[in-house]
N, CA, C and O atoms as a printed pandas DataFrame, in Angstrom:
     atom_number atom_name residue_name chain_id  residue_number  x_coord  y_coord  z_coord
0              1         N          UNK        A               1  -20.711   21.516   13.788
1              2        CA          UNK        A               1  -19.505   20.720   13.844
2              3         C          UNK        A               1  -19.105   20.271   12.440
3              4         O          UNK        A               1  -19.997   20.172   11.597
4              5         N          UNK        A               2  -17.571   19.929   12.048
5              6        CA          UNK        A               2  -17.112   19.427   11.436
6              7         C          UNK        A               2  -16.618   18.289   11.594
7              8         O          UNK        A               2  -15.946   18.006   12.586
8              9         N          UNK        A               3  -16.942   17.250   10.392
9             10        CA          UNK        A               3  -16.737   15.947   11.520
10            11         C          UNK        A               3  -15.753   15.220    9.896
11            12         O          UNK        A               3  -15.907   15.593    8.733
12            13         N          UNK        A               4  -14.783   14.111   10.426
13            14        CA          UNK        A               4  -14.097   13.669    9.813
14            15         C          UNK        A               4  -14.188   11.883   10.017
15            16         O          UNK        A               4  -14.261   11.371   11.134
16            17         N          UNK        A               5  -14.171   11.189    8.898
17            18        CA          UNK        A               5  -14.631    9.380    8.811
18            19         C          UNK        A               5  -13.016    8.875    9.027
19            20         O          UNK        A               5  -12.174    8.511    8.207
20            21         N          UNK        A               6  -12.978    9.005   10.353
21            22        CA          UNK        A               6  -11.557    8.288   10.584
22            23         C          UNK        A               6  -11.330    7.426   10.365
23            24         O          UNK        A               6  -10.316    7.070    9.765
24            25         N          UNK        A               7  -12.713    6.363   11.017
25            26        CA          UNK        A               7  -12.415    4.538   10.102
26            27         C          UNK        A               7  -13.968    4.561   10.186
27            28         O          UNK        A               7  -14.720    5.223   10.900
28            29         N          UNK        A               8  -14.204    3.638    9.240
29            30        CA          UNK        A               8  -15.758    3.308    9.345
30            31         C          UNK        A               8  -16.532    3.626    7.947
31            32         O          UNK        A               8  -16.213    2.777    7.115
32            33         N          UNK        A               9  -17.025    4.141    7.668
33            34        CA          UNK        A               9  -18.118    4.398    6.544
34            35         C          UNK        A               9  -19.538    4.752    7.017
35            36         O          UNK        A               9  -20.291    4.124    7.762
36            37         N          UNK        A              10  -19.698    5.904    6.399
37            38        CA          UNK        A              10  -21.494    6.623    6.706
38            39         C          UNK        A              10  -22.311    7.533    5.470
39            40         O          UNK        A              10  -21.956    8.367    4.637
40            41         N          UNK        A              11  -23.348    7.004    5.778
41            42        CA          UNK        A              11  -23.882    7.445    4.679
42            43         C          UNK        A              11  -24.401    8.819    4.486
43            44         O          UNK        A              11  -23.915    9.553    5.347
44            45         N          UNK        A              12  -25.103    9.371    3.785
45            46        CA          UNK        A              12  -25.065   10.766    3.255
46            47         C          UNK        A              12  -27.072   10.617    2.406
47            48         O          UNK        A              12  -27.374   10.291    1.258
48            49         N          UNK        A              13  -27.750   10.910    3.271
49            50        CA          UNK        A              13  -29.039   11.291    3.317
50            51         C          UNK        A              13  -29.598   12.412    2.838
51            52         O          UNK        A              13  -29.105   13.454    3.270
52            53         N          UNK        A              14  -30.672   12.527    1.908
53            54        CA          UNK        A              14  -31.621   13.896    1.879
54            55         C          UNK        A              14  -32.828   14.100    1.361
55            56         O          UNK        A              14  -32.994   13.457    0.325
56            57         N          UNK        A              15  -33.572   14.633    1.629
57            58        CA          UNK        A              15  -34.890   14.222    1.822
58            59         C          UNK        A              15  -35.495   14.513    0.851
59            60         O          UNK        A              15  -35.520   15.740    0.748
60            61         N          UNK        A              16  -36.271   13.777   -0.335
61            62        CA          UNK        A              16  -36.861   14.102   -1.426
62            63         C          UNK        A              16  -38.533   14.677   -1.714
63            64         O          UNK        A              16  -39.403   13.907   -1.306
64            65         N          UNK        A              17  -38.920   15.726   -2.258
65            66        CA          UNK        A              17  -40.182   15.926   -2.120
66            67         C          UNK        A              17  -41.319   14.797   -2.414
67            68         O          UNK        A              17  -41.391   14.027   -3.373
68            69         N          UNK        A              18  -42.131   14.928   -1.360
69            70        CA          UNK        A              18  -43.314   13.746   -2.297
70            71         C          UNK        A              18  -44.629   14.096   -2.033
71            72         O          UNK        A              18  -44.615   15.029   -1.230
72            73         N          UNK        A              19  -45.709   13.794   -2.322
73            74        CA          UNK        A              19  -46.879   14.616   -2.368
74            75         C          UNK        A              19  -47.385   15.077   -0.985
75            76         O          UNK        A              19  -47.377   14.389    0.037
76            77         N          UNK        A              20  -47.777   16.200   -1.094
77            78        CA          UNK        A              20  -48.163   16.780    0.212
78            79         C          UNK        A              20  -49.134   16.239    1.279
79            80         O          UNK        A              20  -50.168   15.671    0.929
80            81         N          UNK        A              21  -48.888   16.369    2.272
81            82        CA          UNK        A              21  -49.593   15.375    3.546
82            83         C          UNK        A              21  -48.708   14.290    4.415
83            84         O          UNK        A              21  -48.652   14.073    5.626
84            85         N          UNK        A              22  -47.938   13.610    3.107
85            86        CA          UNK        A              22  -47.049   12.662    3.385
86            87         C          UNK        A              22  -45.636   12.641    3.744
87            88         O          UNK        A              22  -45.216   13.796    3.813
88            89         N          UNK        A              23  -44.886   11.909    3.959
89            90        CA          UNK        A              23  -43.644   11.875    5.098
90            91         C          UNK        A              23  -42.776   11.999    3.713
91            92         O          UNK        A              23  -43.243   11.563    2.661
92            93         N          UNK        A              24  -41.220   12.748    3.786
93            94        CA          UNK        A              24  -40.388   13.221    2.914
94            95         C          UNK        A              24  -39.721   11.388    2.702
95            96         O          UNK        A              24  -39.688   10.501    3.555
96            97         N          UNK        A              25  -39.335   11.351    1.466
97            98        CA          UNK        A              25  -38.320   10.242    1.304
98            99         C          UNK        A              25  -36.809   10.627    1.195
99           100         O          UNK        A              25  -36.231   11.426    0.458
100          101         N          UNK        A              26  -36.412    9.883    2.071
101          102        CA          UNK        A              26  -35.164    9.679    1.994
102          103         C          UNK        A              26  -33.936    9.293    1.022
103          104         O          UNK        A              26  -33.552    8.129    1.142
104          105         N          UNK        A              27  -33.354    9.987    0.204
105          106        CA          UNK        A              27  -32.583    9.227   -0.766
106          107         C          UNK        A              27  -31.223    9.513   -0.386
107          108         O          UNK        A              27  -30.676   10.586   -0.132
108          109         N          UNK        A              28  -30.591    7.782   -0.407
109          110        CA          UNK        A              28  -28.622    8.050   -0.593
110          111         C          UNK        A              28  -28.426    8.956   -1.344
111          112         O          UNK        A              28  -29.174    9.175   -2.297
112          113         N          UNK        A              29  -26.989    9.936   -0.970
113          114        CA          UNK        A              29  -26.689   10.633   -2.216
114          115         C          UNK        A              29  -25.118    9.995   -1.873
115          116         O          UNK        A              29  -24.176   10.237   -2.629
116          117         N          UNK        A              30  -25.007    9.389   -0.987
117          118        CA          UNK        A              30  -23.405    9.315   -0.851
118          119         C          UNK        A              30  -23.109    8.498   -0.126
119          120         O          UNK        A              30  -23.878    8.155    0.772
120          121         N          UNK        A              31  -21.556    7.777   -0.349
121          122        CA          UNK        A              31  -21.488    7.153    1.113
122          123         C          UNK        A              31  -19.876    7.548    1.337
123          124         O          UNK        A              31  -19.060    7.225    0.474
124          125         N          UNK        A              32  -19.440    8.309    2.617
125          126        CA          UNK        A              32  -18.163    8.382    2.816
126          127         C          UNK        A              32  -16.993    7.708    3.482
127          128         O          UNK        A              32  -17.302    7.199    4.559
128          129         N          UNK        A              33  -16.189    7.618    3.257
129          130        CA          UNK        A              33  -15.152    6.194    3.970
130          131         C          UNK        A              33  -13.949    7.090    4.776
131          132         O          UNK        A              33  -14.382    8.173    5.171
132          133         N          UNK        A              34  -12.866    6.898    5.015
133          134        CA          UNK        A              34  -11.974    6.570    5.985
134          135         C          UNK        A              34  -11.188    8.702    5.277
135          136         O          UNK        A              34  -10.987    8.851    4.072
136          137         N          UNK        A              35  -11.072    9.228    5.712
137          138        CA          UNK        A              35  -10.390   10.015    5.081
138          139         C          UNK        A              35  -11.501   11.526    4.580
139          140         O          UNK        A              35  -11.162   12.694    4.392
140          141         N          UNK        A              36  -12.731   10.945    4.498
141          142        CA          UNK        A              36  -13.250   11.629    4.199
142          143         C          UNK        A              36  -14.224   12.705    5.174
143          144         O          UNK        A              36  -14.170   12.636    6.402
144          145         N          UNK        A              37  -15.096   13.679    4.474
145          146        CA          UNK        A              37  -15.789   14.475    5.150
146          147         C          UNK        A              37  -16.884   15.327    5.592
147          148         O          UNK        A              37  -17.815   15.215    4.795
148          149         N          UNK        A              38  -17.099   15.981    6.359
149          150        CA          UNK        A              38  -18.763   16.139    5.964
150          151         C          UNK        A              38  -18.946   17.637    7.347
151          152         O          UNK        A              38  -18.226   17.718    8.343
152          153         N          UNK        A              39  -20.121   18.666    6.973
153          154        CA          UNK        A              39  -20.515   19.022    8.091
154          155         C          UNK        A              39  -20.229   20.654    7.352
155          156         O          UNK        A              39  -20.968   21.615    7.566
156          157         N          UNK        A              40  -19.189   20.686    6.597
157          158        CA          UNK        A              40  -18.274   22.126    6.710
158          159         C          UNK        A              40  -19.694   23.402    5.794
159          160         O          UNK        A              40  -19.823   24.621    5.907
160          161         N          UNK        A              41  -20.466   22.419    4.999
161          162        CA          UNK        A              41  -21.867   23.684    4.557
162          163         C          UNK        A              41  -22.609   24.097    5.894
163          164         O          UNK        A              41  -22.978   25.264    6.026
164          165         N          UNK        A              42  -22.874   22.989    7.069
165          166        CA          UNK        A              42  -23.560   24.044    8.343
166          167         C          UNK        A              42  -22.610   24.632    9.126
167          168         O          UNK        A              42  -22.811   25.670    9.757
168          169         N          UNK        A              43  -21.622   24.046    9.120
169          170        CA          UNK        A              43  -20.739   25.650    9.551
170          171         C          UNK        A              43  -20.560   26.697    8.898
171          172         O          UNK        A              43  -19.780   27.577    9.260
172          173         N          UNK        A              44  -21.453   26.755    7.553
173          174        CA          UNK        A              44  -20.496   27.808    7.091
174          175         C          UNK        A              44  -22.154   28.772    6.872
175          176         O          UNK        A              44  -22.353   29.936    7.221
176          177         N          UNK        A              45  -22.650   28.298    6.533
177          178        CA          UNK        A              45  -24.295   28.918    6.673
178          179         C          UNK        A              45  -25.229   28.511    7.631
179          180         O          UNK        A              45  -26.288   27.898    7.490
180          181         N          UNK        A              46  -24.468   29.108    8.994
181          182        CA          UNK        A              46  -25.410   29.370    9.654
182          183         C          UNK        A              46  -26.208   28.088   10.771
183          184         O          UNK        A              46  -27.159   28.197   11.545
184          185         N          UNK        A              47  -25.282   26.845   10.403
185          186        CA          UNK        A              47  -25.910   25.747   11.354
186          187         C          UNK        A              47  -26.870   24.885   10.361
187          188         O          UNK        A              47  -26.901   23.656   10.432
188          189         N          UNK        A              48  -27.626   25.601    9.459
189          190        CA          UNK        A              48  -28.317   24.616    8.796
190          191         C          UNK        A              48  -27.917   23.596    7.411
191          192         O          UNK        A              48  -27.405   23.885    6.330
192          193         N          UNK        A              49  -28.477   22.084    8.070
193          194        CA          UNK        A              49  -28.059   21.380    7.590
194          195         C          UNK        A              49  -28.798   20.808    5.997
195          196         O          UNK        A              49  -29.949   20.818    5.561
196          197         N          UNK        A              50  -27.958   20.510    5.653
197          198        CA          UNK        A              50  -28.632   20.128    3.812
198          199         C          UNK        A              50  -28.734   18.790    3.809
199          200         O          UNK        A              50  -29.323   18.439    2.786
200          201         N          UNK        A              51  -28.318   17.556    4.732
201          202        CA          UNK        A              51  -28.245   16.313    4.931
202          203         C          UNK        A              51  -28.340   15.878    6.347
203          204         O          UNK        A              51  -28.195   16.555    7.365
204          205         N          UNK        A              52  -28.655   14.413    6.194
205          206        CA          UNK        A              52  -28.731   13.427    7.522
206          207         C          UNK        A              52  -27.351   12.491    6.958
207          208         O          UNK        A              52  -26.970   12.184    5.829
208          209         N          UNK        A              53  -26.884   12.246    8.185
209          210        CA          UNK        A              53  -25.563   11.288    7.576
210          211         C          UNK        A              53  -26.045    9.794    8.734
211          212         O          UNK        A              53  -26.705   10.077    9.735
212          213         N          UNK        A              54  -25.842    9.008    8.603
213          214        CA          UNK        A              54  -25.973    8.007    9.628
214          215         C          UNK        A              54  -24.733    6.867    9.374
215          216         O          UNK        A              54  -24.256    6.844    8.240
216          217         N          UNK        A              55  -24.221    5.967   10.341
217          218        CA          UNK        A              55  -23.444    4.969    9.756
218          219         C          UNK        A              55  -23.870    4.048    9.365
219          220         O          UNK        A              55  -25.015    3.601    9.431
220          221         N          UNK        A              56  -22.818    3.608    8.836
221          222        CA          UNK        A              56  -23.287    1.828    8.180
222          223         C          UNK        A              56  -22.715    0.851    8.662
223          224         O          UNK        A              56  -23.373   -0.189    8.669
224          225         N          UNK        A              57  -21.544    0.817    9.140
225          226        CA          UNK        A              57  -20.233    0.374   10.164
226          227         C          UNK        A              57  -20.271    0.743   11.112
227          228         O          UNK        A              57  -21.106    1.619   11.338
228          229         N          UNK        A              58  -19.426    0.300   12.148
229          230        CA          UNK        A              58  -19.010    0.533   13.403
230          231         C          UNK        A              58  -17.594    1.906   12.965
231          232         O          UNK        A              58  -16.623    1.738   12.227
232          233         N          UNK        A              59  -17.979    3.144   13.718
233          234        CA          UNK        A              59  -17.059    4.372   12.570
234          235         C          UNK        A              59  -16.435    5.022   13.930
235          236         O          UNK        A              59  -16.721    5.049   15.127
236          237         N          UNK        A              60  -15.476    5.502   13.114
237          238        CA          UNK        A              60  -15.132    6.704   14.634
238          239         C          UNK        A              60  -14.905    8.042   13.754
239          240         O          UNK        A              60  -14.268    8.140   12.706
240          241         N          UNK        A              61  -15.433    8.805   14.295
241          242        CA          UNK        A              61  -15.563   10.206   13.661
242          243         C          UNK        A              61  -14.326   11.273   14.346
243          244         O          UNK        A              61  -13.803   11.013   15.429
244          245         N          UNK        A              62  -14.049   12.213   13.719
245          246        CA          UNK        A              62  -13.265   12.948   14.177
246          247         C          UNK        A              62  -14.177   14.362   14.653
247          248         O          UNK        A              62  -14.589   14.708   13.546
248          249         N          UNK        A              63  -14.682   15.284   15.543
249          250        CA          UNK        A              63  -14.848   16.087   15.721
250          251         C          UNK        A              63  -14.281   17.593   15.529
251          252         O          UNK        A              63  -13.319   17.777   16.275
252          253         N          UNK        A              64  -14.571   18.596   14.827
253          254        CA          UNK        A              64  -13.733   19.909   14.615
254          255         C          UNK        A              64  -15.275   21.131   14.948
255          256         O          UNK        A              64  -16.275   21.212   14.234
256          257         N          UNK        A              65  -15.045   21.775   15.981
257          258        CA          UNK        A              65  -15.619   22.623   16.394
258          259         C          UNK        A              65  -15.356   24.245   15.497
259          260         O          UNK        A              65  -14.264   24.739   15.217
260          261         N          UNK        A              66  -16.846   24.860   15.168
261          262        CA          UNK        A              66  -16.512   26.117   14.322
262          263         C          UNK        A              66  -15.407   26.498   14.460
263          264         O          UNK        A              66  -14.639   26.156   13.561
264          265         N          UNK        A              67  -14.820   27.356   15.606
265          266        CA          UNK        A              67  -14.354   27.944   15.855
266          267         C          UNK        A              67  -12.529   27.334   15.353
267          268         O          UNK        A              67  -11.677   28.073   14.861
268          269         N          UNK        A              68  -12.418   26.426   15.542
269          270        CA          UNK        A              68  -11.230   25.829   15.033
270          271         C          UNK        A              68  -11.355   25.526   13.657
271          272         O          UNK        A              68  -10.495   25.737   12.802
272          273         N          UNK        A              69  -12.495   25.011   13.483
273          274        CA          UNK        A              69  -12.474   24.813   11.578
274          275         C          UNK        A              69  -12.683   26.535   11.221
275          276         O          UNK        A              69  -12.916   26.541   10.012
276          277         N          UNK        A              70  -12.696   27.376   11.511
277          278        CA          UNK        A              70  -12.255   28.815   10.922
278          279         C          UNK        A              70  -11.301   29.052   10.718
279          280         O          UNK        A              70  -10.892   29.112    9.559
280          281         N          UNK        A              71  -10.196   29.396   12.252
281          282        CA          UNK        A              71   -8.704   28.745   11.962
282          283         C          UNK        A              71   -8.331   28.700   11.562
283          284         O          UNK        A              71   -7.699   29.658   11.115
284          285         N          UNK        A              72   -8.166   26.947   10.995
285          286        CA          UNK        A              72   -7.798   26.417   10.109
286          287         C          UNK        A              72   -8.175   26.939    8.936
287          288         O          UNK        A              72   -7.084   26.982    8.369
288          289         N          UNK        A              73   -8.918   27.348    8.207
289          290        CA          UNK        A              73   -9.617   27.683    6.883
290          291         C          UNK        A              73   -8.533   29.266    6.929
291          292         O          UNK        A              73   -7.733   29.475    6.017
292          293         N          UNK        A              74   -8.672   30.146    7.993
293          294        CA          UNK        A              74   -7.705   31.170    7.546
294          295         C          UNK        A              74   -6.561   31.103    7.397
295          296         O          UNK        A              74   -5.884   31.864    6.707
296          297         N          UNK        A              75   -6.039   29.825    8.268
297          298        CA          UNK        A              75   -4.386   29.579    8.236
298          299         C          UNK        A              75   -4.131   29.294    6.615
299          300         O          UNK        A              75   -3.421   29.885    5.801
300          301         N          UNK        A              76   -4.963   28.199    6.497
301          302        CA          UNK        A              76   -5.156   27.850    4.718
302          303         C          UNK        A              76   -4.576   29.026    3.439
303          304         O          UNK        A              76   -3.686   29.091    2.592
304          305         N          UNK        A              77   -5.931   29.998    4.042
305          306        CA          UNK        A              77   -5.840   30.753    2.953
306          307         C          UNK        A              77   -4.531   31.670    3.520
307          308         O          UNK        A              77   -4.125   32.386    2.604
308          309         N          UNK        A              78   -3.992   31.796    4.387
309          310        CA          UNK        A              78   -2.744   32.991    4.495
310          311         C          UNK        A              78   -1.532   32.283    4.005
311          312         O          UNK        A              78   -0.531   32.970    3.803
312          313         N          UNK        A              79   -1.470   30.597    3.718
313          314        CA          UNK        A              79   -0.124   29.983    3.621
314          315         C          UNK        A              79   -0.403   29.954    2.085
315          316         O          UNK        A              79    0.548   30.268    1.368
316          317         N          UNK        A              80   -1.575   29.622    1.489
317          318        CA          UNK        A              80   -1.885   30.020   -0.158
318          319         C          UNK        A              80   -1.682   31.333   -0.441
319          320         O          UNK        A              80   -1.082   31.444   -1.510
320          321         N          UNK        A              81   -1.992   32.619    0.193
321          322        CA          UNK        A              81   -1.657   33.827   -0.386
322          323         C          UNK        A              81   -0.125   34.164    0.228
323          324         O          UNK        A              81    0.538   35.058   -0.299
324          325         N          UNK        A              82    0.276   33.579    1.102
325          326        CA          UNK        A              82    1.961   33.841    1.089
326          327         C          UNK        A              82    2.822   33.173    0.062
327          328         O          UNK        A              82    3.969   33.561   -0.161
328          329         N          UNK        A              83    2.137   31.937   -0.703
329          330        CA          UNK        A              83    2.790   31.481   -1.763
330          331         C          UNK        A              83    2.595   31.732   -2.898
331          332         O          UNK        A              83    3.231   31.276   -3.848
332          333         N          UNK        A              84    1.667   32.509   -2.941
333          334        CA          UNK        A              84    1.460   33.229   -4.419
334          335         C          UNK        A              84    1.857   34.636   -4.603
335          336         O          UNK        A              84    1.822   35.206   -5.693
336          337         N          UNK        A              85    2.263   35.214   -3.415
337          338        CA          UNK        A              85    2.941   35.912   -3.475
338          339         C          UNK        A              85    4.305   35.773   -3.854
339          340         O          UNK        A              85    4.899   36.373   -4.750
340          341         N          UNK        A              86    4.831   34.712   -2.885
341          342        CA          UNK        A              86    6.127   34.642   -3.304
342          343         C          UNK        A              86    6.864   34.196   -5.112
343          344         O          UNK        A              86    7.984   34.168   -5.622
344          345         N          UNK        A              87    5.281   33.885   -5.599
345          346        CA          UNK        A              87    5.586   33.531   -6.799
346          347         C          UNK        A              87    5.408   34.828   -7.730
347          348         O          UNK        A              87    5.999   34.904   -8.807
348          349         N          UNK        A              88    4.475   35.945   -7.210
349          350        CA          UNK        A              88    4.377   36.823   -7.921
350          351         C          UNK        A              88    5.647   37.920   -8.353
351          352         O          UNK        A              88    5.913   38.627   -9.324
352          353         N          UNK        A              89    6.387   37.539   -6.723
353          354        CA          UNK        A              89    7.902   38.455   -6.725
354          355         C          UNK        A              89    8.742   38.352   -7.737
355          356         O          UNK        A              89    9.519   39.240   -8.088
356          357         N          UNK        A              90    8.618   37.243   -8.255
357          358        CA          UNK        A              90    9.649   36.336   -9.296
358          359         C          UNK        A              90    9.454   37.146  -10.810
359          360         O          UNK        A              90   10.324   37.483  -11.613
360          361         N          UNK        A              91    7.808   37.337  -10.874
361          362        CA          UNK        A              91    8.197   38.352  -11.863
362          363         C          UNK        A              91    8.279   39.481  -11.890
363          364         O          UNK        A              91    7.734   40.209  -11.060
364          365         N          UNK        A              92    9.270   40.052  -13.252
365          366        CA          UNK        A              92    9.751   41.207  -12.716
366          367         C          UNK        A              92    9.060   42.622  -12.384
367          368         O          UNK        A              92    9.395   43.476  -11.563
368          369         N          UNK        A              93    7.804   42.583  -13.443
369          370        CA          UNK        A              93    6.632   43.627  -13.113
370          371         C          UNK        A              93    6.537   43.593  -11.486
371          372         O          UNK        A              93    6.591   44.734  -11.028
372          373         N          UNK        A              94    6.448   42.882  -10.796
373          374        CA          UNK        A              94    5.904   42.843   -9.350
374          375         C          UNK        A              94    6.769   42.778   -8.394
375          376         O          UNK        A              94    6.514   42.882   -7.194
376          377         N          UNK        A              95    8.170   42.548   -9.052
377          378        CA          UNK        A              95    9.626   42.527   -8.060
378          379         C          UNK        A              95    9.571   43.391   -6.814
379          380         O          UNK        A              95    9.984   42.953   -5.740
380          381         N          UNK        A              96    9.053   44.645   -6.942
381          382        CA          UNK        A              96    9.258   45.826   -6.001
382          383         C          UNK        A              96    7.646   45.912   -5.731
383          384         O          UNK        A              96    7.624   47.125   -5.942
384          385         N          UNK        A              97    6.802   45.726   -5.549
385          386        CA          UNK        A              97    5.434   45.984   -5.017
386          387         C          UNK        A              97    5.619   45.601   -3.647
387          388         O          UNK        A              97    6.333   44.686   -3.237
388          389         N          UNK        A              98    4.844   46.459   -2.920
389          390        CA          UNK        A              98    4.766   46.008   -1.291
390          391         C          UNK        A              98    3.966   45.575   -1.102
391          392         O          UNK        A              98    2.981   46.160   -1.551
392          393         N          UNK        A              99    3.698   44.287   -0.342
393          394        CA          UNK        A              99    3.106   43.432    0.450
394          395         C          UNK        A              99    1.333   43.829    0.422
395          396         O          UNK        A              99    0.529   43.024   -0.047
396          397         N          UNK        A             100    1.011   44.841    0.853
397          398        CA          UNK        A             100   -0.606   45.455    0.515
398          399         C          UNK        A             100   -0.942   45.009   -0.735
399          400         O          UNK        A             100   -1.627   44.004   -0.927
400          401         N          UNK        A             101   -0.399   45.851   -1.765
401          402        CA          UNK        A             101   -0.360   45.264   -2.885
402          403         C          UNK        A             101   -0.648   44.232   -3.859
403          404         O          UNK        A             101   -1.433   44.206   -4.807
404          405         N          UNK        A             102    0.391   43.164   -3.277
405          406        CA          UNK        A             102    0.542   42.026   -3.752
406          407         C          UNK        A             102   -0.719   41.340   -3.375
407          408         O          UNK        A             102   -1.367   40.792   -4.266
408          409         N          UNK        A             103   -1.261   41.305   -1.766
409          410        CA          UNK        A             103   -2.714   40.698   -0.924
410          411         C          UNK        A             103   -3.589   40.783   -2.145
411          412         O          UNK        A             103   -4.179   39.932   -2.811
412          413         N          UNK        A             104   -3.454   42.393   -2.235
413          414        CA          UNK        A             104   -4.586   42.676   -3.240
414          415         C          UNK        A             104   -4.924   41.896   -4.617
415          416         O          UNK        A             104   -5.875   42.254   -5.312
């Protein structure tokens, strides 16, 4: 999942090496607020996670399931490469190139 800090604040956990036998320590690396985000590295490799996040506030999170945060991420990149295209048309080297092309 992809998850979004709609209101609230949470923190951003990860586990530090410490001598063998013994329990990992925990260190803040972050804390995220209202706007912000988290989750999109285990969607993107595979589920595994690089952090523990927990709150600190009373938070409401936004939920985005893989399959929609893909989506979105391709819609992204097709409305960025339709606008750099359209900027590429402008000059005149590239005026007449077709569309394959230009992707490229």
């Amino acid at each position: 999942m992809f998850y979004v800090v709609f209101s609230g604040q949470v923190k951003v956990y990860v586990d530090t090496i410490t001598n063998p036998g013994s329990a990992p320590l925990s260190t803040c690396v972050g804390v995220l607020e209202d706007g912000d985000s988290f989750g999109e590295l285990a969607l993107l490799g595979d589920g595994i996670r690089n952090a523990t996040v927990t709150t600190s506030v009373v938070t409401r999170l936004l939920t985005i399931e893989k399959a929609a945060y893909e989506t979105s991420l391709m819609r992204l990149h097709e409305t960025e490469l339709s606008a750099r295209m359209v900027a590429l048309r402008r000059v005149f080297l590239f005026s007449e190139w077709d569309d394959a092309d230009l992707r490229r």
